[in-house]
C-alpha positions as semicolon CSV with decimal commas, in nm:
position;residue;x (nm);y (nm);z (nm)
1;X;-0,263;-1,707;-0,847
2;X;-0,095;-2,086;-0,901
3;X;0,075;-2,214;-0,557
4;X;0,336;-2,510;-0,582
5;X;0,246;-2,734;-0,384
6;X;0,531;-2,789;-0,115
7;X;0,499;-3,180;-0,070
8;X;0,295;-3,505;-0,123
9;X;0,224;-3,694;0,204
10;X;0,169;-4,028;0,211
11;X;0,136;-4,258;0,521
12;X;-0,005;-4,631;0,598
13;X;-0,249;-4,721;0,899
14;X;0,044;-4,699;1,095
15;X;0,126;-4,360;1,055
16;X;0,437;-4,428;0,916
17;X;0,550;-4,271;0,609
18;X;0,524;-4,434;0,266
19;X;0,678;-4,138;0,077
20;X;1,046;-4,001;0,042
21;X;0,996;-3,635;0,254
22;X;1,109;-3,356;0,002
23;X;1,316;-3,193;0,267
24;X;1,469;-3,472;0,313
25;X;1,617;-3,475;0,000
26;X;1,688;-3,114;-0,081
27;X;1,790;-3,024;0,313
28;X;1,860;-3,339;0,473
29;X;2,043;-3,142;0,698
30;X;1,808;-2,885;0,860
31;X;1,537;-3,181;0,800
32;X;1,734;-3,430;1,049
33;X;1,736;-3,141;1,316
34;X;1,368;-3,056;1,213
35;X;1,304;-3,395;1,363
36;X;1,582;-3,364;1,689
37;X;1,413;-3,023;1,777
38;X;1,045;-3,199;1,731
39;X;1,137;-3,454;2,002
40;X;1,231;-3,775;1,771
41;X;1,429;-4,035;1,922
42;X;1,808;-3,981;1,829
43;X;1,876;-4,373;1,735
44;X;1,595;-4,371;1,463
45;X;1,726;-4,003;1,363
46;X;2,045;-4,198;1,284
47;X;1,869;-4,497;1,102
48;X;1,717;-4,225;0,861
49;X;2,081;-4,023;0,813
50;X;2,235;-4,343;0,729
51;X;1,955;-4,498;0,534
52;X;1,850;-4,211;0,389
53;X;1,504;-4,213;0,375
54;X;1,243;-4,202;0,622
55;X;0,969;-4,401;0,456
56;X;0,893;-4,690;0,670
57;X;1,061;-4,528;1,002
58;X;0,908;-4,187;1,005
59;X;0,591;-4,159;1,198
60;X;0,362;-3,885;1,077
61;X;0,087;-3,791;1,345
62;X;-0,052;-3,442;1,180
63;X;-0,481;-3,358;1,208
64;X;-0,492;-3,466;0,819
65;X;-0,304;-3,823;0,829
66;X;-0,510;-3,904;1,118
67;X;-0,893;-3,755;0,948
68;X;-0,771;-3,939;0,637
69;X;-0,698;-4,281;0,797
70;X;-1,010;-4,253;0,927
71;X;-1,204;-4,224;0,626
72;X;-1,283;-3,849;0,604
73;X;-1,158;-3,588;0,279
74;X;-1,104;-3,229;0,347
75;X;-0,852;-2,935;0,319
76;X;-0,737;-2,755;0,681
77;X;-0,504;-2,522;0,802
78;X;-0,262;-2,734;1,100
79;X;0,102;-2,813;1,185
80;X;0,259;-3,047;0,953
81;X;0,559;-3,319;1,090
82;X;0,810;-3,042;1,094
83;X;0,571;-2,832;1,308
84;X;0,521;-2,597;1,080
85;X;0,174;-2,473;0,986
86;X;0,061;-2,546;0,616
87;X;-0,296;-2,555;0,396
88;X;-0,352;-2,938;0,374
89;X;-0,564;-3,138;0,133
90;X;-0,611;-3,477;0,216
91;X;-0,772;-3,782;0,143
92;X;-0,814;-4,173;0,225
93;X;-0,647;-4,425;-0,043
94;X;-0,779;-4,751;-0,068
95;X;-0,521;-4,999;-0,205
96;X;-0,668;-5,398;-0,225
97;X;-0,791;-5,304;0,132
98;X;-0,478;-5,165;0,272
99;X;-0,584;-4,826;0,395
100;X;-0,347;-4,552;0,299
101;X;-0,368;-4,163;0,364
102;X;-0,276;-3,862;0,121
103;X;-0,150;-3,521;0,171
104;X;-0,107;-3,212;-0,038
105;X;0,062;-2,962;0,144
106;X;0,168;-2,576;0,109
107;X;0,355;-2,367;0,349
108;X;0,008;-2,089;0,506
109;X;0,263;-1,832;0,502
110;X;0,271;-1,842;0,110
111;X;-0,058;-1,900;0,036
112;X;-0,183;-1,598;0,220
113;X;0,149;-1,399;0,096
114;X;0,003;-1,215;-0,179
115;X;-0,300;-1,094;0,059
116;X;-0,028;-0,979;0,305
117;X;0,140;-0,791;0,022
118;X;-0,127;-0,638;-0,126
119;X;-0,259;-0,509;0,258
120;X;0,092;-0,380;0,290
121;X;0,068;-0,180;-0,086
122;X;-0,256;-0,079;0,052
123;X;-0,156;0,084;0,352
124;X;0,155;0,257;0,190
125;X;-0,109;0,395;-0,046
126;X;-0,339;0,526;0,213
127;X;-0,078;0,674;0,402
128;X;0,032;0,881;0,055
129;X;-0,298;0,980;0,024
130;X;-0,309;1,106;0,361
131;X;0,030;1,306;0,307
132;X;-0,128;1,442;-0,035
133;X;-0,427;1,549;0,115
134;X;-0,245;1,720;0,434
135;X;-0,003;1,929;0,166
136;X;-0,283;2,009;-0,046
137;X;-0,507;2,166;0,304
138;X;-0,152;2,355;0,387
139;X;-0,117;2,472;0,054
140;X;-0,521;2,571;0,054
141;X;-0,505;2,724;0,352
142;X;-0,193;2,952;0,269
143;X;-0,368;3,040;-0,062
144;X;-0,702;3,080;0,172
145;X;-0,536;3,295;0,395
146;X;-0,347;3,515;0,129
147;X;-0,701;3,606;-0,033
148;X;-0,841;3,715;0,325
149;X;-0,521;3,853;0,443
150;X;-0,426;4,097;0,110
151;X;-0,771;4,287;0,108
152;X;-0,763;4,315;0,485
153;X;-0,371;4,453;0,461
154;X;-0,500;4,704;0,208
155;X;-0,776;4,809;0,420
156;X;-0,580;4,869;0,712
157;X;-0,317;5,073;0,486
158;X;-0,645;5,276;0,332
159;X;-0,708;5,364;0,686
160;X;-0,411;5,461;0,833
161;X;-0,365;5,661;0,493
162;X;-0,692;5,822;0,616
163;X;-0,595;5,895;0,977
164;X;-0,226;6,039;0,911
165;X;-0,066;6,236;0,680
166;X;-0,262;6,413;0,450
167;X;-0,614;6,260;0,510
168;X;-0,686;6,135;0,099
169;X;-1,091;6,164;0,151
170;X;-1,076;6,039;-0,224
171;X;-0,952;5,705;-0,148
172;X;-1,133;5,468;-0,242
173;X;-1,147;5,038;-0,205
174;X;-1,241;4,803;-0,414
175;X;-1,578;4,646;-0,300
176;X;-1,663;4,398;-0,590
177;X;-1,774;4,069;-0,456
178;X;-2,032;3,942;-0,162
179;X;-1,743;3,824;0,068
180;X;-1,706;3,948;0,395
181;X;-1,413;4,164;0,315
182;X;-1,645;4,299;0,016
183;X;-1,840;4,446;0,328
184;X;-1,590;4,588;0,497
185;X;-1,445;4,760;0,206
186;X;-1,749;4,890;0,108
187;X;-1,847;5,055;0,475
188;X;-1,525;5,177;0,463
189;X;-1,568;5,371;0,165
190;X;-1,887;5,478;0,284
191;X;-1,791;5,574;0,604
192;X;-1,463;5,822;0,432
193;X;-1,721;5,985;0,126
194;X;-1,937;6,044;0,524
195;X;-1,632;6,217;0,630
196;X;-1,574;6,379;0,289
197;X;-1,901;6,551;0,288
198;X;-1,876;6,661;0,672
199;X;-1,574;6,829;0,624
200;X;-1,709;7,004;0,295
201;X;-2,040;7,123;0,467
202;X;-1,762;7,232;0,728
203;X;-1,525;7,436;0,443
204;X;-1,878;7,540;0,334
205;X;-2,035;7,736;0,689
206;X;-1,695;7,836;0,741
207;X;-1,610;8,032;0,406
208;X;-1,963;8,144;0,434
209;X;-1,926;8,325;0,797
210;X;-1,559;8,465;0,690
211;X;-1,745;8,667;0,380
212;X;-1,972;8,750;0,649
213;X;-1,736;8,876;0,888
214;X;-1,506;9,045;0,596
215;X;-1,870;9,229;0,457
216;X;-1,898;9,339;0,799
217;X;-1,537;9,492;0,866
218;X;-1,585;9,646;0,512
């Protein structure tokens, strides 16, 4: 990622500026009431308008003119002269003993931009991958509960085909598998071939004691 740097600062031992402010230039406008609403007097706002230019009137009393006029280099996040906050490189100048300071400055909120963006492209993503994953559970879970719900539906029809009308004793269900419903299909047909073979041991004594009874009346 390549930033453009906003503006070059420069300032004398007096604070004052010793460079033409790029807002001035492109917005002289919006810079003039920049400096109204950040409590500059109104006659040397004037000077400046009419002048145009700032460098020699402008004070500029920001954390990095004042470290570099005292000797120190660094780079630091802090309000620049319009109040606004900005990543800051600066540095002392030395020129034939006249003691100058130097600014690089970027707006914050476009340096850490991109980071902001790609948060924001990571949280769309995460909440689409949430959505996904909830459809795909709804769409498991009806699938889930069609499996279950289709063998049970058939057992409770094989049943009720078993209590009412004509009693099929030769109905059978499938049981292939080791599910649950496996098992229940499986007693099931165990329990009706049960009832098939009570009933025939009951056909059985009964044709048995009506030959009796018929041998007897013959």
């Amino acid at each position: 990622m390549v930033w453009r740097i906003r503006q070059i600062v420069s300032c004398g031992a007096d604070y004052k500026a010793r460079s033409l402010s790029r807002f001035l230039s492109e917005d002289k406008a919006n810079y003039l009431k920049e400096l109204a609403e950040n409590g500059m007097k109104t006659e040397l706002i004037n000077v400046i308008n009419t002048k145009n230019t700032n460098i020699g009137l402008q004070a500029i009393h920001t954390i990095g003119t004042k470290a570099a006029i005292a000797g120190m280099t660094g780079e630091k996040i802090f309000p620049d002269d319009r109040n606004i906050s900005v990543l800051s490189a600066y540095a002392p100048l030395d020129i034939m003993g006249v003691k100058w300071a130097i600014l690089s400055e970027i707006n914050e909120l476009e340096v850490f931009a991109p980071q902001a963006e790609l948060q924001s492209k990571l949280l769309i993503l995460a909440l689409i991958a949430i959505g996904m994953a909830g459809v795909v559970s709804i769409f498991m879970g009806l699938f889930m509960a069609k499996m279950l719900l289709v063998p049970l539906v058939k057992i409770a029809d094989a049943m009720k085909s078993v209590v009412e009308g004509d009693a099929d004793l030769t109905l059978r269900l499938d049981a292939t598998g080791q599910d649950e419903v496996a098992d229940i299909a499986r007693n099931f047909n165990a329990f009706v071939a049960r009832i098939k073979d009570v009933v025939g041991d009951m056909f059985f004594l009964i044709a048995c004691n009506l030959q009796k009874f018929l041998h007897k009346l013959l």
